[in-house]
C-alpha positions in Angstrom: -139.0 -82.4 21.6 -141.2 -84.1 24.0 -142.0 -87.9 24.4 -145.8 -88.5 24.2 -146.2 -92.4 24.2 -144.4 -95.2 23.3 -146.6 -97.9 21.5 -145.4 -101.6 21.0 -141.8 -102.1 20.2 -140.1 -105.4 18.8 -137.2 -106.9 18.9 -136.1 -110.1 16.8 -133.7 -112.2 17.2 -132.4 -114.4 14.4 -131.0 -117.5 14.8 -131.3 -120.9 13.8 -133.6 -122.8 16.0 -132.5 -126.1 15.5 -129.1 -125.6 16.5 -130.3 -123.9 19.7 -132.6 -126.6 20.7 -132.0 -129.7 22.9 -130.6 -132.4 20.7 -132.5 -134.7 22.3 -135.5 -132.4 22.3 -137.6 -131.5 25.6 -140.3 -134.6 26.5 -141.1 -132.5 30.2 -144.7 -132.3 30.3 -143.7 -129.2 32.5 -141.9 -127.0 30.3 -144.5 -125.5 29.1 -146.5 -124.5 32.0 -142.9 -123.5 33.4 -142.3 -121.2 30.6 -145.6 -119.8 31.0 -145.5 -119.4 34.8 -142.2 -117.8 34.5 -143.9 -114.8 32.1 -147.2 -114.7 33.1 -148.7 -115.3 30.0 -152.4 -115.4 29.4 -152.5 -116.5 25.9 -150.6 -119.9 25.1 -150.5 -121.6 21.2 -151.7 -124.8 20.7 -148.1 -126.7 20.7 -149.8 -130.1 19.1 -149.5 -129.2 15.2 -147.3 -130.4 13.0 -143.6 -129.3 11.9 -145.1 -127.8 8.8 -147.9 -125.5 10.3 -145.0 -124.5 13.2 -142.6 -123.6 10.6 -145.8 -121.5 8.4 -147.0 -120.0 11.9 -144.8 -120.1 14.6 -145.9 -120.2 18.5 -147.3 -117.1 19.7 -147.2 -116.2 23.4 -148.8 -113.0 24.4 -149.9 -111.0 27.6 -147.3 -111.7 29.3 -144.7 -109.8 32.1 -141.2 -109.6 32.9 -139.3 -109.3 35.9 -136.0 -109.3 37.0 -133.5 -107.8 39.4 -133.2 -105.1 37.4 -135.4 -104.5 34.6 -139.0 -105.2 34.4 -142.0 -105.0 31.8 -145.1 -105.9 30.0 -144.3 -107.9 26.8 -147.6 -107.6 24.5 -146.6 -110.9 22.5 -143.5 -113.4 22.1 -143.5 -115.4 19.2 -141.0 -118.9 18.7 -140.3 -119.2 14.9 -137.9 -121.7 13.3 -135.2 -119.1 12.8 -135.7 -117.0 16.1 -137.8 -115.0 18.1 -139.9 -111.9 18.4 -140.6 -110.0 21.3 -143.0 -106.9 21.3 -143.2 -104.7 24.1 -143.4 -101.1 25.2 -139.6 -100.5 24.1 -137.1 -102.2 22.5 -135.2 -102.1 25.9 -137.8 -104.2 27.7 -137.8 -106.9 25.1 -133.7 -107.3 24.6 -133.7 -107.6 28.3 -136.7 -110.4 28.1 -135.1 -112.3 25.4 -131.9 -111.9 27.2 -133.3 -113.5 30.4 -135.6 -116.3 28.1 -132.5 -117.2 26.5 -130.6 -117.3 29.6 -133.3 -119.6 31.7 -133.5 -122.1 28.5 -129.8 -122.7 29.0 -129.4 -123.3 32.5 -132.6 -125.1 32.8 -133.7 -126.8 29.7 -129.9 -127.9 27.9 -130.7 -125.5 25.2 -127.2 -125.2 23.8 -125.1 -121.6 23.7 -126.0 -118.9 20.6 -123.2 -118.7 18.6 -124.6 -116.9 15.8 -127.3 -114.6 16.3 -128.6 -111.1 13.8 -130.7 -108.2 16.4 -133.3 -106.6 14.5 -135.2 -103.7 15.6 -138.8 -101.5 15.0 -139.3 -98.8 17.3 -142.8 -96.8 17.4 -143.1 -93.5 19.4 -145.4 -90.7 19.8 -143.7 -87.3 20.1 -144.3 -83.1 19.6 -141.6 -81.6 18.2 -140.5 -77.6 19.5 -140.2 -76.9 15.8 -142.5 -77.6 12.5 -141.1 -80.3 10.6 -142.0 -78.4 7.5 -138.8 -76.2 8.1 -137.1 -79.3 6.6 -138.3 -78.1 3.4 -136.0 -74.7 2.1 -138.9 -74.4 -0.6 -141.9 -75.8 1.6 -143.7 -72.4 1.0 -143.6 -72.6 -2.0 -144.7 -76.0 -2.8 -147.8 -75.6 -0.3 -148.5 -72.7 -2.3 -148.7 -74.3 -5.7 -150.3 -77.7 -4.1 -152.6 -76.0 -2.2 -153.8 -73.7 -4.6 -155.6 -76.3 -7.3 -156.8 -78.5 -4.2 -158.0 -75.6 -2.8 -160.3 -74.6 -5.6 -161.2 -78.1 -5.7 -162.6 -78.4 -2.3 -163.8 -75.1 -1.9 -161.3 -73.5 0.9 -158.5 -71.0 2.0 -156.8 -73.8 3.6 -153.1 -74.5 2.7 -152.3 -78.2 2.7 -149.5 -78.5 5.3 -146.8 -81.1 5.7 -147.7 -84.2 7.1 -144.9 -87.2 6.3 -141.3 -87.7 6.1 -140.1 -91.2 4.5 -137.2 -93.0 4.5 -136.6 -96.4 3.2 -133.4 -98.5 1.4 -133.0 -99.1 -2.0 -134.4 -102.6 -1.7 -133.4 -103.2 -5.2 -129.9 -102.9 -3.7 -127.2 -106.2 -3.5 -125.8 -104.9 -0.4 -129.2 -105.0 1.5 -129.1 -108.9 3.1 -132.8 -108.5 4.7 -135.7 -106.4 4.2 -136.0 -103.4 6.7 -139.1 -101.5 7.5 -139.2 -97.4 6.5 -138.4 -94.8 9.1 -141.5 -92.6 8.9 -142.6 -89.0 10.8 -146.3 -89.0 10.0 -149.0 -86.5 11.5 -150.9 -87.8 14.9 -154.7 -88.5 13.4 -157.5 -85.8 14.8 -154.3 -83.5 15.9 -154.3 -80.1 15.1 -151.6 -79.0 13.0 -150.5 -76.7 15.5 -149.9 -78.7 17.6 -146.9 -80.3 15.5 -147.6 -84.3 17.0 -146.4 -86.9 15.4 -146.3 -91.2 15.4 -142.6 -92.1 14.2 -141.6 -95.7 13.1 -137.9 -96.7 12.8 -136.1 -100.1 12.3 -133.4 -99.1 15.2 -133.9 -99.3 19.3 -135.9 -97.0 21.1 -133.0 -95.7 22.5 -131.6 -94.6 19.2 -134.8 -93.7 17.6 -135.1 -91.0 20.0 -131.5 -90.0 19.6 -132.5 -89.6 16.0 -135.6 -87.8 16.4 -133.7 -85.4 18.6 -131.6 -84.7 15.9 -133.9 -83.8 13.5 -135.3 -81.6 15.2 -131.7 -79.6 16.0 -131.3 -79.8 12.2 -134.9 -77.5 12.3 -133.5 -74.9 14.3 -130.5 -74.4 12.2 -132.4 -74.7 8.9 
C-alpha cells in the first residue's frame, strides 16, 4: 500500500468551555490579535455577537500555521464552540500538537484554568493505492459481479463487469452503548481513476496514525484471502 495524499484531518476536543475559561473572563483588547499573531490566521470571526448565536455557531479561525520546537503545520480551520474545539489540518498529528500548544499558551498566559475532563475525537481522510484489489475481500465477489453485471449490462448496452468500488463500516447507532455519534469508516474508489489502478479516498473516525495502521491491515488480510 502506498500513501497518495492526505486531505484535511480533524481533531476535537470536548470539554466544557465554561469551566476552562477565565472566571473573570478576558477584557484585553489584545487577546485576540495575540491569538491570531500567534497562528497566523488570515480569517478571524466576528467576536461581537451574542451568547446565543456563539453557542448556534461557534468562532471559526482558519488559514492559519503552527510552529513549535518540534512539530509544525498548516491548520485549514480552528473552530471555539461552547463544549470544545476543532482543529482541521493535514493530519490528525498536526492538530493534537496545535491544540496541545493553544491549550498550553491559554494557561500560562491568559488564566485559562487546567482541563480536567476532556473526550479526543478523531476523522482521518487519506488517499492511498493498495498492492492488492479490494475486491478479494469478497470470497464470492465473482460471482456477484457476474449476476449484477449481467442485467446492468444489458441495460446499458456493454461487456463491462461492474467492479467493486466501496467498503462501509458504521456502529449500530441504534445502540445504548454508543455515547456520541461517530462518522463511518469508508474505502471508496478515487473519481476519474481507472479501476486498475486500485486508488482509493478512505475516511475513518481514528488518528491518521492509526488509520493507516488499519488500512495496512486490510490489505495483509488481501493477500491471505
Amino acid at each position: 500500500m502506498k500513501l497518495v495524499a492526505h486531505e484535511t484531518c480533524r481533531v476535537t476536543w470536548l470539554f466544557q468551555f465554561e469551566a476552562v475559561h477565565p472566571i473573570d473572563g478576558i477584557n484585553d483588547p489584545t487577546f485576540l490579535p495575540m491569538l491570531v499573531a500567534r497562528y497566523n490566521f488570515a480569517q478571524v470571526p466576528n467576536v461581537a455577537v451574542t451568547l446565543e448565536e456563539f453557542k448556534q455557531k461557534g468562532f471559526r479561525f482558519g488559514a492559519g500555521h503552527f510552529k513549535s520546537d518540534t512539530h509544525s503545520g498548516a491548520i485549514n480551520e480552528f473552530w471555539v464552540y461552547t463544549d470544545g474545539f476543532v482543529a482541521a489540518a493535514q493530519t490528525t498529528d498536526i492538530g493534537q500538537h496545535f491544540l496541545t500548544d493553544l491549550m498550553t499558551w491559554l494557561q500560562t498566559e491568559w488564566s485559562f484554568r487546567e482541563l480536567t475532563s476532556m473526550r479526543e475525537l478523531f476523522l482521518s481522510n487519506v488517499v492511498v493505492d493498495f498492492d492488492r484489489p479490494l475486491d478479494r475481500l469478497l470470497a464470492a465477489y465473482d460471482a456477484i459481479s457476474q449476476v449484477v453485471s449481467l442485467k446492468a449490462g444489458e441495460l446499458f448496452r456493454t461487456p463491462d463487469k461492474m467492479g467493486f468500488a466501496r467498503l462501509d463500516f458504521e456502529f449500530d447507532r441504534t445502540s445504548e452503548t454508543l455515547k456520541l455519534p461517530a462518522p463511518r469508516f469508508t474505502l471508496e474508489r478515487r473519481a476519474n481513476v481507472p479501476f486498475g489502478q486500485e486508488r482509493y479516498f478512505t475516511s475513518a473516525p481514528l488518528s491518521t496514525r492509526d488509520h493507516l495502521q488499519v488500512l495496512e491491515a486490510i490489505e495483509k488480510l488481501i493477500s491471505s484471502s
